[in-house]
DOZA-49329 format. One record per residue (C-alpha): residue number from 0; residue in three letters; y negated, z negated, x negated. Coordinates in nm, 3 decimals. Example, Ala and Ser with C-alpha at 12.3 -4.5 7.8 and 13.67 -1.06 7.14 Angstrom:
n	res	Y	Z	X
0	ala	0.450	-0.780	-1.230
1	ser	0.106	-0.714	-1.367
This chain:
n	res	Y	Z	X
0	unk	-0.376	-1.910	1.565
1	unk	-0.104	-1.693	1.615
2	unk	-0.205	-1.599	1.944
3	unk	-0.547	-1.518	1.872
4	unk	-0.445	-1.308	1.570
5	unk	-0.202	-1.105	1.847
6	unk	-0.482	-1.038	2.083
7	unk	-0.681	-0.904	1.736
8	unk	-0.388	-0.709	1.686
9	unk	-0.407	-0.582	2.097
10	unk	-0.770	-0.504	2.023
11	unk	-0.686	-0.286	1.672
12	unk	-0.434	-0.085	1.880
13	unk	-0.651	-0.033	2.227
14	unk	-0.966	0.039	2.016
15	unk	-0.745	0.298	1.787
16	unk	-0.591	0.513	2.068
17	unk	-0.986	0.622	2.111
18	unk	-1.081	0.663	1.750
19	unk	-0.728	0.828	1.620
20	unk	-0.660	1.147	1.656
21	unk	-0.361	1.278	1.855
22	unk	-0.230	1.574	1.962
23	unk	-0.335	1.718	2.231
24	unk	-0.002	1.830	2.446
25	unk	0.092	1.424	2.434
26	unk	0.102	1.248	2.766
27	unk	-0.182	1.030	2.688
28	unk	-0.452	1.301	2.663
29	unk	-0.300	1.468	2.983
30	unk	-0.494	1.167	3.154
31	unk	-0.866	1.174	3.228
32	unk	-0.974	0.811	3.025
33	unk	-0.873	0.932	2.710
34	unk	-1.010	1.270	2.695
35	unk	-1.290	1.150	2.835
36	unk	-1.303	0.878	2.544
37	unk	-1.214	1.146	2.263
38	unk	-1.524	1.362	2.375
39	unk	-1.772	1.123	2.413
40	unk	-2.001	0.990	2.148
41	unk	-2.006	0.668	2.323
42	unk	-1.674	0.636	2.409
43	unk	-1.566	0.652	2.036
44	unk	-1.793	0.426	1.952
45	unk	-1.715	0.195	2.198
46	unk	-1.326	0.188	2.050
47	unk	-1.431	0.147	1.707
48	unk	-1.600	-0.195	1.804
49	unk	-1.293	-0.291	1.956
50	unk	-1.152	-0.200	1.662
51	unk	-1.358	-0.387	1.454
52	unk	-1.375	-0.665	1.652
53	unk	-1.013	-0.678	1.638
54	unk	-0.963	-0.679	1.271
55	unk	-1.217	-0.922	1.237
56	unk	-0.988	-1.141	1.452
57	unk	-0.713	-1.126	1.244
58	unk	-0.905	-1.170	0.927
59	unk	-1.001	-1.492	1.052
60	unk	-0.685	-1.612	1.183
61	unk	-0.551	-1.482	0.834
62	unk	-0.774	-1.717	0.644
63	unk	-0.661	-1.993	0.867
64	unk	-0.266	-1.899	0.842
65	unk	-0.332	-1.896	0.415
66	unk	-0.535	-2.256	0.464
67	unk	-0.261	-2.389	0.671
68	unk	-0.002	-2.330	0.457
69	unk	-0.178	-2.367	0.137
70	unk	-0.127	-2.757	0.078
71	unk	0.262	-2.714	0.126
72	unk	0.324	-2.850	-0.206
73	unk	0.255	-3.183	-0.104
74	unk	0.563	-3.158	0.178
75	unk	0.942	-3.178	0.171
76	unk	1.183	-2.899	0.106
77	unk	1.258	-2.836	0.489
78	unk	0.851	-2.824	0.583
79	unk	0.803	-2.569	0.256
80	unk	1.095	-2.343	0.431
81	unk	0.891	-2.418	0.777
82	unk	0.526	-2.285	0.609
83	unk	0.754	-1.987	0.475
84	unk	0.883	-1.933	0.836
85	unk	0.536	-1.943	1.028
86	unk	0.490	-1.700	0.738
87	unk	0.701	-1.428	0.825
88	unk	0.671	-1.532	1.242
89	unk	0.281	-1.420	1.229
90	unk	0.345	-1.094	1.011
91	unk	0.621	-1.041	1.290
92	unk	0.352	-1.129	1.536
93	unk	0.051	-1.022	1.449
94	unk	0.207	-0.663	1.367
95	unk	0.426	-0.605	1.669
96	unk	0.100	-0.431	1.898
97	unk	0.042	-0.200	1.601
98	unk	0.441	-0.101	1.596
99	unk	0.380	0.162	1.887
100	unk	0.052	0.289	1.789
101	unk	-0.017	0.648	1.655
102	unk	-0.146	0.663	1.275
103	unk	-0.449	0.445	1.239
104	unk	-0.733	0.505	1.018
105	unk	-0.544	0.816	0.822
106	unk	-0.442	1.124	0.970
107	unk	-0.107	1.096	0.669
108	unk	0.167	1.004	0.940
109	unk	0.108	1.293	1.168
110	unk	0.199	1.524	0.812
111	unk	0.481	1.297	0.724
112	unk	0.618	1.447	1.089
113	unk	0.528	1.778	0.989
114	unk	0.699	1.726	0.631
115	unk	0.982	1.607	0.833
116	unk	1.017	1.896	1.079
117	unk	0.967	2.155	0.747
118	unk	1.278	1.986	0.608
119	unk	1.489	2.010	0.944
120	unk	1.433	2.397	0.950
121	unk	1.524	2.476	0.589
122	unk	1.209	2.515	0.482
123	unk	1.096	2.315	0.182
124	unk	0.791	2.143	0.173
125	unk	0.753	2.131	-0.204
126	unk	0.672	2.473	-0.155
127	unk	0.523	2.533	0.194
128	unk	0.234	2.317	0.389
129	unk	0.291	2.250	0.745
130	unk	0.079	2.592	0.848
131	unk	0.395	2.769	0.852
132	unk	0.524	2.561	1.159
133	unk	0.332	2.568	1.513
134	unk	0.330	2.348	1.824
135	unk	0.237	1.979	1.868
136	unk	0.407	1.875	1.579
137	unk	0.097	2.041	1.381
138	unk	-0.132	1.957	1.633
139	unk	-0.303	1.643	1.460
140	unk	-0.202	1.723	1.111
141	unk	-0.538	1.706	0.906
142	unk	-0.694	2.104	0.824
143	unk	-0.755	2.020	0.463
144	unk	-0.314	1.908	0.420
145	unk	-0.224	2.210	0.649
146	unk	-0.163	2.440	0.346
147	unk	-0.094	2.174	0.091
148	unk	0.281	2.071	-0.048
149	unk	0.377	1.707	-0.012
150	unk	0.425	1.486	-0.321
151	unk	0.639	1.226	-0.169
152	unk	1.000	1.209	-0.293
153	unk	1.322	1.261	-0.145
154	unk	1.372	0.953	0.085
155	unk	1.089	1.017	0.333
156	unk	1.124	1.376	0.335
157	unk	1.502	1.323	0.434
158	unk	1.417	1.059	0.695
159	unk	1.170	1.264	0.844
160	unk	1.448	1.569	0.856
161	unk	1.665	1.273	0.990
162	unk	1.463	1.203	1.262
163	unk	1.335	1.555	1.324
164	unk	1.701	1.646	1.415
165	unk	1.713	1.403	1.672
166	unk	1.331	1.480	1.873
167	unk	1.055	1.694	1.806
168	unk	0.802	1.435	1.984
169	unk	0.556	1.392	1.688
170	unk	0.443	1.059	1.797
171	unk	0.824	0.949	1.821
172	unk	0.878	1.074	1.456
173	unk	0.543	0.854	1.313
174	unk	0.684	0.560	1.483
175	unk	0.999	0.640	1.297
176	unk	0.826	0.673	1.007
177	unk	0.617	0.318	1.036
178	unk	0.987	0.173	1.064
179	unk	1.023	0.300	0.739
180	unk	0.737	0.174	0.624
181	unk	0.846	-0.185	0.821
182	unk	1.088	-0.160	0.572
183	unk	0.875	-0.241	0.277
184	unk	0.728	-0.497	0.475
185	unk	1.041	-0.682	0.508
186	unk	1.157	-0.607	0.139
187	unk	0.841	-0.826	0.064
188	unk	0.865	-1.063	0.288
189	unk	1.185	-1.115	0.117
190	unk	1.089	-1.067	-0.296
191	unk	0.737	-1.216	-0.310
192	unk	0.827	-1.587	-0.237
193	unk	1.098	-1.562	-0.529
194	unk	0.828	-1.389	-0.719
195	unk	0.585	-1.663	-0.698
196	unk	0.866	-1.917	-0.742
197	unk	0.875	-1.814	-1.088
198	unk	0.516	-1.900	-1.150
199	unk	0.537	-2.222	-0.971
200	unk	0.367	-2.098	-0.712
201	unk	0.313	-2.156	-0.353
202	unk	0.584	-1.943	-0.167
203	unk	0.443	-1.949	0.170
204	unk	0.049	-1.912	0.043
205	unk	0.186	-1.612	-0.162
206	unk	0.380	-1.479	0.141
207	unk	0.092	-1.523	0.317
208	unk	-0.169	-1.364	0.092
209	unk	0.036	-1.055	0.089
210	unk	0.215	-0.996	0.464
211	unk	-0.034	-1.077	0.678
212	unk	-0.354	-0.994	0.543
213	unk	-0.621	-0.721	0.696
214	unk	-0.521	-0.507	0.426
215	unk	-0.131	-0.505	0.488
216	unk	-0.175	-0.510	0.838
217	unk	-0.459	-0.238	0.875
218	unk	-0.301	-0.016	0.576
219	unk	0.014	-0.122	0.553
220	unk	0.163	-0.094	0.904
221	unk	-0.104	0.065	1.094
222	unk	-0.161	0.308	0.860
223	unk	0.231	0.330	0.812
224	unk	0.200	0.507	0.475
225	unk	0.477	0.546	0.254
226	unk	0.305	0.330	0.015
227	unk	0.433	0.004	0.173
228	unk	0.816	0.085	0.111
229	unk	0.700	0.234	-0.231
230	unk	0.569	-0.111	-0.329
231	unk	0.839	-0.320	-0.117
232	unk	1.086	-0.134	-0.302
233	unk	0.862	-0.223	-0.683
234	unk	0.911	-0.592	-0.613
235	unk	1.285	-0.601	-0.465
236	unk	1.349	-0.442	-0.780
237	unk	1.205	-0.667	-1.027
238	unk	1.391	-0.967	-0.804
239	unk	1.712	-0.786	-0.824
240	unk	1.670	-0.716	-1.211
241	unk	1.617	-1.065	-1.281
242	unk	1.935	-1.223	-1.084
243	unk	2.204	-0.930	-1.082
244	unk	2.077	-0.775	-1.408
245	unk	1.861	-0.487	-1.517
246	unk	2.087	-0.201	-1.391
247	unk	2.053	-0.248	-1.042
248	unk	1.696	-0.329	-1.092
249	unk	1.647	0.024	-1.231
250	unk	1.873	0.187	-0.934
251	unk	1.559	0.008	-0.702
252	unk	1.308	0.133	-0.925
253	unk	1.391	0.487	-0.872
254	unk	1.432	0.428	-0.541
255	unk	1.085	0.335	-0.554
256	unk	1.000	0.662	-0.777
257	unk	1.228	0.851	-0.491
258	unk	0.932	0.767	-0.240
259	unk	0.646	0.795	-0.430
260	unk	0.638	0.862	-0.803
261	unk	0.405	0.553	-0.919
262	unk	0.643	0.310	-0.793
263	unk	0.867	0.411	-1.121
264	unk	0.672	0.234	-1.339
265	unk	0.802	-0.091	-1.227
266	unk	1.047	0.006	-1.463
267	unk	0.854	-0.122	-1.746
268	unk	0.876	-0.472	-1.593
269	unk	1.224	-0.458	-1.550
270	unk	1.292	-0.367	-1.924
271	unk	1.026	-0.657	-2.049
272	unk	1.225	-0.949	-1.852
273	unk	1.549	-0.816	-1.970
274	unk	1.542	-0.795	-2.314
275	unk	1.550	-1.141	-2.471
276	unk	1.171	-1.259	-2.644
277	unk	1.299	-1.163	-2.986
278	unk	1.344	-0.812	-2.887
279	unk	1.276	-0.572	-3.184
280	unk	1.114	-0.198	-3.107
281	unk	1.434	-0.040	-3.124
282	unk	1.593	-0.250	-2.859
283	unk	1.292	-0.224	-2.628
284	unk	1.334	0.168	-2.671
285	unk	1.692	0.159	-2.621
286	unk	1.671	-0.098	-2.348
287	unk	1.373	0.116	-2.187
288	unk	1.635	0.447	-2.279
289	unk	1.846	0.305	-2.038
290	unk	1.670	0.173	-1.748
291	unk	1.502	0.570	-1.739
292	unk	1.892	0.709	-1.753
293	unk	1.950	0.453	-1.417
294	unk	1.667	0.506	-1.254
295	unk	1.592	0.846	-1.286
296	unk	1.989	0.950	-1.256
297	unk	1.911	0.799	-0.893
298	unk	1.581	1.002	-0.830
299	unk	1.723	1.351	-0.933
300	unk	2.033	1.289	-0.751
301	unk	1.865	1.201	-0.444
302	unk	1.748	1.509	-0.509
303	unk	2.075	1.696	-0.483
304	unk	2.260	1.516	-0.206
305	unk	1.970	1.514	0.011
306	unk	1.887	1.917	-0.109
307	unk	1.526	1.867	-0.208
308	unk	1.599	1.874	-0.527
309	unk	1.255	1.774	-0.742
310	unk	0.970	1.999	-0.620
311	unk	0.779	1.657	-0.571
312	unk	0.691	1.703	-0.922
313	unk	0.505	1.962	-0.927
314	unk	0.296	1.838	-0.621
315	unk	0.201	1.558	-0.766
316	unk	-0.147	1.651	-0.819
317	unk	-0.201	1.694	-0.451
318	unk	-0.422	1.372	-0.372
319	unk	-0.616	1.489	-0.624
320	unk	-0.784	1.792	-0.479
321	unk	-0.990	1.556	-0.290
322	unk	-1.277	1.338	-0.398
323	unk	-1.267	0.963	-0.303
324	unk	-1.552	0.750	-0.311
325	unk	-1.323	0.480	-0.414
326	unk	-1.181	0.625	-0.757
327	unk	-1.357	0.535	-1.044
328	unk	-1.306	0.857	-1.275
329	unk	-1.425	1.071	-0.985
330	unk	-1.746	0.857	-0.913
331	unk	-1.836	0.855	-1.293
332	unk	-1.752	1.232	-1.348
333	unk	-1.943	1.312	-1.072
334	unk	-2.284	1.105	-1.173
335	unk	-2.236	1.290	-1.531
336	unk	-2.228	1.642	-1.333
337	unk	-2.484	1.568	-1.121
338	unk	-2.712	1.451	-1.466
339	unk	-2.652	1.788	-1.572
340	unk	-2.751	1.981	-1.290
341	unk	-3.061	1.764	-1.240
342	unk	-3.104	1.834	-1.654
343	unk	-3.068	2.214	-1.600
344	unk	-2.780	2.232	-1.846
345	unk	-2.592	2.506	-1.683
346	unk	-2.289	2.420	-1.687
347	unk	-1.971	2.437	-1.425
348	unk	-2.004	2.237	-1.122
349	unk	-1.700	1.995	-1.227
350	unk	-1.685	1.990	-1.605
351	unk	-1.713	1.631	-1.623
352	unk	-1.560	1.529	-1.319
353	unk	-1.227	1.710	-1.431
354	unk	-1.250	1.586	-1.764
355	unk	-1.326	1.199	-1.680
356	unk	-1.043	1.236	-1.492
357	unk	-0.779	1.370	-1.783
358	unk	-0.916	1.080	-1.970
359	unk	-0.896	0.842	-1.703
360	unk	-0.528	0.950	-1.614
361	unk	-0.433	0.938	-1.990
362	unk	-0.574	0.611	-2.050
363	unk	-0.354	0.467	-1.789
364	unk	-0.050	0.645	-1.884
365	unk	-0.136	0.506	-2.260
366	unk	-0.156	0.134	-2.171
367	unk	0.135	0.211	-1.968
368	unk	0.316	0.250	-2.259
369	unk	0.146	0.003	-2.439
370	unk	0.266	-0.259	-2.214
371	unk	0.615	-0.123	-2.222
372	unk	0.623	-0.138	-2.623
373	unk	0.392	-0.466	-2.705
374	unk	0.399	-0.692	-2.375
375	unk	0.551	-0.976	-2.437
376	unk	0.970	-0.981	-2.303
377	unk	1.233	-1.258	-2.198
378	unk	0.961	-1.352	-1.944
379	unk	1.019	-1.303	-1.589
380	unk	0.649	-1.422	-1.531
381	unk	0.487	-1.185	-1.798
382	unk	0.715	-0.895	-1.650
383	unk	0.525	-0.951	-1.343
384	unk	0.218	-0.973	-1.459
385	unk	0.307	-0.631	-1.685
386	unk	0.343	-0.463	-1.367
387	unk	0.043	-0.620	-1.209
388	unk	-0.154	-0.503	-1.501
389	unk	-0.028	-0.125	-1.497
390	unk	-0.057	-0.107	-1.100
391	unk	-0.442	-0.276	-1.133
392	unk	-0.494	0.020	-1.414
393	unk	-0.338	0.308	-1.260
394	unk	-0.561	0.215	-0.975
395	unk	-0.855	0.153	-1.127
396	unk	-0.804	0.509	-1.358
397	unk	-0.649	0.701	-1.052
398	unk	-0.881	1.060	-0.951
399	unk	-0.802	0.954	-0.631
400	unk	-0.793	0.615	-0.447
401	unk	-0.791	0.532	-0.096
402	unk	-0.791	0.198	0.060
403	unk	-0.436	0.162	0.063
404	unk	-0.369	0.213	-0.277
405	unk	-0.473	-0.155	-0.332
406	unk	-0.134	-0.221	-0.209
407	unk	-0.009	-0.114	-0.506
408	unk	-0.141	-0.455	-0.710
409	unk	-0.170	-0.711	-0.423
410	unk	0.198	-0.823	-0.414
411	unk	0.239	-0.900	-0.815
412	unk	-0.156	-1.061	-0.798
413	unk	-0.070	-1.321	-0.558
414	unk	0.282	-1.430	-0.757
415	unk	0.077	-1.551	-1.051
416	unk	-0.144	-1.758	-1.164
417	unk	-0.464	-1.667	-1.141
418	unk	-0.811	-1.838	-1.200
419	unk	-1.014	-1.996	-0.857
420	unk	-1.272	-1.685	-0.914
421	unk	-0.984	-1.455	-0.901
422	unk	-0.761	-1.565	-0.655
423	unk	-1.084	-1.607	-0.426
424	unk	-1.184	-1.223	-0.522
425	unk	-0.759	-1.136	-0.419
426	unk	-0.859	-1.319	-0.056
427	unk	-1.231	-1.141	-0.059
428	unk	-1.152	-0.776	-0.136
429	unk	-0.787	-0.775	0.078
430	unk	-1.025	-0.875	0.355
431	unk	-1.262	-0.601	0.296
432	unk	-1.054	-0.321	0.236
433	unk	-0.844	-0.411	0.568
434	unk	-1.181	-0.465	0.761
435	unk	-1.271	-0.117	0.624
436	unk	-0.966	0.087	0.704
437	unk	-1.156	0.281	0.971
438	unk	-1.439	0.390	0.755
439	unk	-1.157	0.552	0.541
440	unk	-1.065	0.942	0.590
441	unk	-1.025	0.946	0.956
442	unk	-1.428	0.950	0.964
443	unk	-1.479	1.220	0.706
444	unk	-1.795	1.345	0.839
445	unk	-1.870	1.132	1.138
446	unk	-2.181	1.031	1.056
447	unk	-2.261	0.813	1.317
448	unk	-1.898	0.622	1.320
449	unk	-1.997	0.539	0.945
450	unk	-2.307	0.392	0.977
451	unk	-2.202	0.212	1.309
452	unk	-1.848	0.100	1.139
453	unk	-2.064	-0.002	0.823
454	unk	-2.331	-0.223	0.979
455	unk	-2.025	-0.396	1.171
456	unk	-1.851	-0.457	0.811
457	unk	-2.199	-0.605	0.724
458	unk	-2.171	-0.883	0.952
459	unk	-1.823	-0.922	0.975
460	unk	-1.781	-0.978	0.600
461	unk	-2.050	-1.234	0.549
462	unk	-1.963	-1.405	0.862
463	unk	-1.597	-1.438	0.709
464	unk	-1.656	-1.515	0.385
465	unk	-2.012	-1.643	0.296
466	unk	-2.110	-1.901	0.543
467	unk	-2.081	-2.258	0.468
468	unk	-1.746	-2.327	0.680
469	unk	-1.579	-1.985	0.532
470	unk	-1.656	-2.085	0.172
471	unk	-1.521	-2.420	0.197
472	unk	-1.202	-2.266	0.366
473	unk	-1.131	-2.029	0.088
474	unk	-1.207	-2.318	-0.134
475	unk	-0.914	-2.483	0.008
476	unk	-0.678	-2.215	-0.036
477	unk	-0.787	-2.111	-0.372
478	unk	-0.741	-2.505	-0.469
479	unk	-0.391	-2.550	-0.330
480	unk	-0.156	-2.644	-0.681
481	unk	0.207	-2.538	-0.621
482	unk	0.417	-2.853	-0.787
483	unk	0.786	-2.775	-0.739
484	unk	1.021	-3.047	-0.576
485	unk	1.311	-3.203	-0.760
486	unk	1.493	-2.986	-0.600
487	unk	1.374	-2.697	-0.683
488	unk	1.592	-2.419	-0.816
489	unk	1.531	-2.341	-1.199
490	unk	1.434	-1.940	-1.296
491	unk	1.824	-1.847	-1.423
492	unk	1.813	-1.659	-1.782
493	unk	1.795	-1.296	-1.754
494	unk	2.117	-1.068	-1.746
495	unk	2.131	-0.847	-2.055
C-alpha cells in the first residue's frame, strides 16, 4: 500500500515536470527531453496521463489506507496509536516525490516567488504586481497576476522576502514556499486527531480522511498554496483554545488571518467553546470583543515588525477578477446575464453576475455572524462544527472558488459526526477534486488537455468509486463506529 501510493506519487511528479510550466532559463529546459515535451502536443499529453494515472494510484491506495484503519475502534490503545502512526508515515510517504517538484496544477507558487522577491527589494506588493521586476523570477508567473497586488498577509510575504535574501533561484524559493505550506500539513497532522477525539471519533480514519487524500496531496502539497498553513493554522487554533484557553487560541487565529484573511473566522469557534452554555448576548459580544482585540492585535502587528503593514486589505478582492466555474454566485450570475442577452434586455454585460455576487458574499458574512451570536457555546464539538459550517458557506457563497478552496471545510468535516451519505460524499468529492487538480487553471484554454484530462476523470472516478468492490470499501469506512477505550482521556472544561 504504501509503496504503491509512492510510485503514484513518482508518477504525479514525472508526469507534472511536462504539464507545469517553468521558467525557461532553469536547468531542466536547457536539456533537449523537456523542451521537446513542453512543445509537443503529444508530449503534454503523454505527461498528463502519467499524471492521471498517478493520482489515480494514490486515490486508491487512499481508500485502502482509510479502510485499514477504519475498524481501529475495536483494538487496544497501543494499535489505535499504531493506525495513527501508519497515518502520518504514508502522508510522509506518499508526499515526499511531490516535495521537489515545481508548482503543480496552479501557476500561484511561481507569484508567491515573485511576491517574495518584490518584498526583498523594498517594493511592496500591496501596491505593485510582479511586472515591475524582470528575469526568471517572472518567467512562469501567470500574465493575468503579472499586474495584480497579492492578498496574502504578512507571513508569506515575509518568508518569501526571507528566502529571497538568501537565492534568487525561483524554483528554490517555491520549494521554500511548499515547506511552508508542509507546515500546515504537520499542524494537522497534529490538531485533527484531538479534533475528532472530541466527537468520539476515529483518530486515525479522521487523520486519514484529511492528510492523505487526493485532494491534500494534489492541492495541498503539490499545489503548495498558502491555503494549507491557512487552514493548519484554523484547527491548531481551535485545539489550543480549548486546552490553554481562548487567548492563545485567538493569537493562532490571526496567525491564520496573517496568511490569508478567511482563516480569521475561526475566531468565531474559538469564542463559542469558550464561553460557558449559559452565555448571555452581552458576554458572547464581549467574549467575541476580545478574541478580535488578540487576534487582530497579532495581524496588524505583524504588519509593523515585518513592514508590510496592511495593504492585504485592500487586495482582497483580487481572486475575484476572475471567473471560476466552480463558484456558485458566479455560475448563477452568469446564467441570469446570459438570459438577458438571449432576451434582448440591454443591459451591462455583468449586472447580475456582480450583483449575485454582493449577495452571495453578504449572505455568508451574515450567517457568519449568525453563528457567532446564536450557535450554541460551552461545546467544543458544536464550535467545530460552527466553523465547519461558516468554511462550507463561505465556500459555497465565495465569487471565486478553485479546487483547493475545499480545503478550507475538509479538516472540521471529518472531526464530526456525520451521516453514512455524508461522510461517503466527504470520501467521494475529496477524491474528485484531487483527481481533478490538473483540469484546474494551469489548462485555461488548452482545449485538448481538458477534454483528454476529463474523459480520464470519467473512468477513473467510476472505477474508484462505483463498482461493486469500491462501494463495498467505502461502505466499510463510512461504517467504522469510533467507541473510546476506558482509557480514554475525557474533553477537559474549557478555560474562560
Amino acid at each position: 500500500m504504501l509503496v504503491r501510493g509512492f510510485l503514484g506519487s513518482v508518477l504525479v511528479l514525472v508526469g507534472g515536470l511536462g504539464v507545469s510550466v517553468l521558467p525557461g532559463s532553469t536547468p531542466l529546459m536547457q536539456h533537449a527531453l523537456l523542451p521537446q515535451v513542453h512543445g509537443s502536443e503529444v508530449g503534454r499529453m503523454v505527461s498528463l496521463g502519467i499524471v492521471m494515472l498517478g493520482l489515480g494510484l494514490v486515490a486508491s491506495q487512499w481508500l485502502s489506507l482509510c479502510r485499514h484503519v477504519a475498524h481501529a475502534s475495536v483494538l487496544h490503545s497501543e494499535d489505535r496509536e499504531d493506525a495513527l502512526a501508519l497515518v502520518r508515515h504514508a502522508t510522509l510517504v506518499w508526499s515526499a516525490p511531490l516535495v521537489l517538484a515545481p508548482p503543480l496544477f496552479s501557476r500561484d507558487g511561481w507569484s508567491y516567488a515573485a511576491q517574495g522577491m518584490l518584498a526583498k527589494a523594498g517594493i511592496s506588493p500591496y501596491e505593485h504586481g510582479p511586472s515591475v521586476l524582470s528575469g526568471p523570477i517572472v518567467e512562469a508567473v501567470d500574465p493575468r497576476w503579472m499586474e495584480t497586488v497579492t492578498p496574502y498577509g504578512p507571513i508569506p510575504v515575509s518568508v518569501g522576502s526571507f528566502g529571497a535574501q538568501l537565492t534568487g533561484n525561483p524554483w528554490v524559493l517555491v520549494i521554500g514556499h511548499r515547506m511552508l505550506a508542509l507546515v500546515g500539513l504537520v499542524l494537522l497532522a497534529w490538531a485533527v486527531p484531538r479534533l475528532a477525539g472530541w466527537s468520539g471519533l476515529n483518530p486515525a480514519l479522521a487523520a486519514a480522511v484529511v492528510l492523505a487524500s487526493p485532494l491534500m496531496l494534489a492541492n495541498g502539497v503539490g499545489g503548495l498554496h498558502n491555503d494549507l498553513l491557512m487552514v493548519g493554522l484554523m484547527a491548531a487554533a481551535l485545539v489550543v483554545a480549548q486546552e490553554h484557553g481562548w487567548f492563545y487560541g485567538a493569537l493562532l487565529g490571526g496567525a491564520a488571518a496573517a496568511v490569508k484573511a478567511p482563516g480569521g473566522l475561526v475566531c468565531i469557534g474559538i469564542v463559542l467553546l469558550s464561553l460557558p452554555a449559559t452565555a448571555t448576548l452581552v458576554d458572547r459580544l464581549r467574549r467575541l470583543g476580545a478574541v478580535a482585540a488578540a487576534s487582530g492585535g497579532l495581524l496588524l502587528g505583524l504588519g509593523v515588525v515585518t513592514g508590510l503593514g496592511v495593504g492585504w486589505v485592500r487586495a482582497l478582492g483580487v481572486p475575484g477578477t476572475v471567473n471560476t466555474p466552480l463558484s456558485m454566485p458566479t455560475l448563477v450570475g452568469g446564467a441570469l446575464d446570459w438570459s438577458t442577452r438571449i432576451l434582448g434586455m440591454g443591459l451591462d454585460d455583468a449586472t447580475f453576475l456582480d450583483l449575485v455576487r454582493q449577495v452571495a458574499t453578504v449572505t455568508a458574512l451574515g450567517l457568519a455572524a449568525a453563528v457567532a451570536l446564536r450557535w450554541r457555546t460551552g461545546s467544543a464539538v458544536e464550535a467545530v462544527r460552527a466553523v465547519a459550517l461558516v468554511m462550507g458557506a463561505l465556500v459555497l457563497l465565495s465569487p471565486v472558488v478553485h479546487l483547493w478552496y475545499f480545503l478550507w471545510v475538509a479538516p472540521f468535516l471529518a472531526v464530526v459526526r456525520l451521516p453514512r451519505t455524508a461522510m461517503a460524499a466527504l470520501l467521494g468529492w475529496s477524491l474528485v477534486f484531487g483527481l481533478a487538480a490538473p483540469l484546474d487553471s494551469s489548462l485555461h484554454g488548452a482545449y485538448l488537455a481538458i477534454v483528454l484530462g476529463s474523459l480520464l476523470l470519467a473512468v477513473l472516478v467510476p472505477l474508484l468509486l462505483l463498482t461493486r468492490a469500491s462501494r463495498a470499501r467505502i461502505d466499510r469506512i463510512v461504517s467504522a463506529e469510533w467507541i473510546p477505550a476506558q482509557d480514554e482521556p475525557t474533553l477537559a472544561a474549557p478555560r474562560r
